[in-house]
N, C-alpha and C positions, 0 to 999 in steps of 0.2 A: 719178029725175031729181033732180038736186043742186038743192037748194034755192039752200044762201049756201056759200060755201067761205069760211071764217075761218083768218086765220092767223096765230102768235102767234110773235114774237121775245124771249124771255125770257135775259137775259145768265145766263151760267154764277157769273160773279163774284156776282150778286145771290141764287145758289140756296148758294154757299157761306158769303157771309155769311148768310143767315137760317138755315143749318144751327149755322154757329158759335153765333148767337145763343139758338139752340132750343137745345142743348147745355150752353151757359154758363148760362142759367136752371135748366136742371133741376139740374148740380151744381151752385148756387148755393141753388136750391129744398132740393135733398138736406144738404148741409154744415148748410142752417140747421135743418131738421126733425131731424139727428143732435145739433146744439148743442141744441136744444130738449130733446131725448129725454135727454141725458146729463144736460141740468140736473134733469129732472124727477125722473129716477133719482138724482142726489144730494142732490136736497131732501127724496127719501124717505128714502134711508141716514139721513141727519142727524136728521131726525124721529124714524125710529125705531127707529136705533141709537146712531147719536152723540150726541142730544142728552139722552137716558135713561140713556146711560151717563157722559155728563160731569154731569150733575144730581147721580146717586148717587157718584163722584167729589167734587165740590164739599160735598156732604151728609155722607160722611165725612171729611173734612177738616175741614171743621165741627165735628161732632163730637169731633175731637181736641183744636182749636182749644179748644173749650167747655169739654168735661170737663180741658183743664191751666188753665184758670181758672174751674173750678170753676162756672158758671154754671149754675142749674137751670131748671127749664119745658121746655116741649116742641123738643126738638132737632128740626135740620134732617132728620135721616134718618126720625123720624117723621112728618114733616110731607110726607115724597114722595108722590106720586099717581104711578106711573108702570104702565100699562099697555096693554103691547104684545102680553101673551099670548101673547109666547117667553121664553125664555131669560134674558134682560134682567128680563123682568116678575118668573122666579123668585129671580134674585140679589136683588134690588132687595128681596124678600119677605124671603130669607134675612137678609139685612143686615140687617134690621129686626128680628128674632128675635136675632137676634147682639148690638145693642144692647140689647135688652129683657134678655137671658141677661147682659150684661157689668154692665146698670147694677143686678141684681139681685145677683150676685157682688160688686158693690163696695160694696152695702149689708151686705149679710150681712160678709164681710169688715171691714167696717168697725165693726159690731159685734164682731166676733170680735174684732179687737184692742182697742176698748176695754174689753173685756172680760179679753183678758189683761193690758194695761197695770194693771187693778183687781187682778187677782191676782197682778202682779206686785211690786206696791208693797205689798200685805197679806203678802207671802211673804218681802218685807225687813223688813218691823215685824217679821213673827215671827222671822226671824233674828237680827236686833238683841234681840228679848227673851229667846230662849234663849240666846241669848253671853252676855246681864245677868245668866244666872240662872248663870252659873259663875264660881267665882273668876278677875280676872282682874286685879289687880292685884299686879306683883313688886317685889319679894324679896315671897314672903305674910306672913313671921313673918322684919320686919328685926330685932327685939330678940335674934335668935334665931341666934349664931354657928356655933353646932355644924352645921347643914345648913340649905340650899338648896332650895327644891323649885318647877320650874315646871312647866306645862299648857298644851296647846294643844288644841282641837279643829277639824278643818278636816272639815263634812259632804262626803257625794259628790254632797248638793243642797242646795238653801235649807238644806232641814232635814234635821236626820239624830235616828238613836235614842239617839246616844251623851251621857253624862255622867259629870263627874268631879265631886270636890268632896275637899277635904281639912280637918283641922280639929286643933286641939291637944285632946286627952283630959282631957289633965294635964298637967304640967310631963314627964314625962317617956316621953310616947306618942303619936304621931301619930297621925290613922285618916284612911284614905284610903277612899277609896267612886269605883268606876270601874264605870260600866254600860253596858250596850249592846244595845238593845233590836233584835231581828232585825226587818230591812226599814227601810226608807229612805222622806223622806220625811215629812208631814205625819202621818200615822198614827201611824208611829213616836215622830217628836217630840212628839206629844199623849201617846202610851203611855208616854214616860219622863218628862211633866211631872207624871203621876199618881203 
């Protein structure tokens, strides 16, 4: 036995807009949860590859900045904190070591040339005193028309083994003295100022 008969007129129009509307939510739902997702995903890249890698970036640049004007204390590439525990985290380590190995090199280097600039400038005194120590003043013997007599010594270094010297004996003898001591060089020019 039918209790109530109930009966419903529901317009078609009203079941296809709430469908539209059901629709347009979820892709609207979806669009925003992919916008969300994409951000989330680029503020991770940024974190932890972009912004570690423009740091170390920035930090060498720095450092070139620095060491062409000479400025000392702790540079920017020492002073990174960067890790990520990839790849980044190693360059970022290597860099470090790289500056440590360059500003090491530039010291040592830099000893080494004032060091040779010192033995550069000791190795012209002594070329200037061994040229002193040979005649070098011409005509030798201007009172002296019957002959002429000049000298040159050009070493194949600073210093070399060679020397000459000439001298009047007597009115009627020159003696000449030409030496040349084997090997070149400092050694040499010590062995023939002996």
């Amino acid at each position: 036995n039918p209790i109530a008969l109930v009966g419903v007129d529901v317009s078609m129009n009203d079941i296809m807009r709430d469908r539209e509307n059901y629709l347009r939510n979820v892709m609207l739902s979806m669009g925003l949860a992919v916008v969300v997702l994409i951000a989330v995903i680029l503020f991770g890249i940024d974190r932890v590859l972009i912004r570690p890698i423009n740091m170390l970036s920035d930090a060498t640049v720095s450092f070139v900045h620095d060491r062409s004007n000479e400025q000392k204390g702790d540079s920017a590439i020492s002073k990174l904190n960067i890790r990520t525990g990839d790849e980044v985290e190693t360059l970022c380590d290597s860099v470090k070591q790289m500056e440590r190995d360059i500003n090491t090199y530039i010291t040592h280097l830099t000893a080494v040339t004032a060091e040779k600039e010192r033995i550069g400038a000791e190795l012209n005194i002594a070329t200037q005193i061994q040229a002193d120590m040979l005649p070098r003043i011409f005509p030798a013997f201007p009172e002296r028309k019957d002959f002429d007599i000049y000298a040159t010594m050009t070493p194949a270094k600073e210093l070399g083994g060679d020397f000459y010297d000439f001298f009047l004996i007597d009115e009627d003898r020159l003696g000449l003295v030409m030496a040349d001591v084997s090997g070149k060089g400092v050694p040499a020019a010590l062995f023939m100022v002996i």
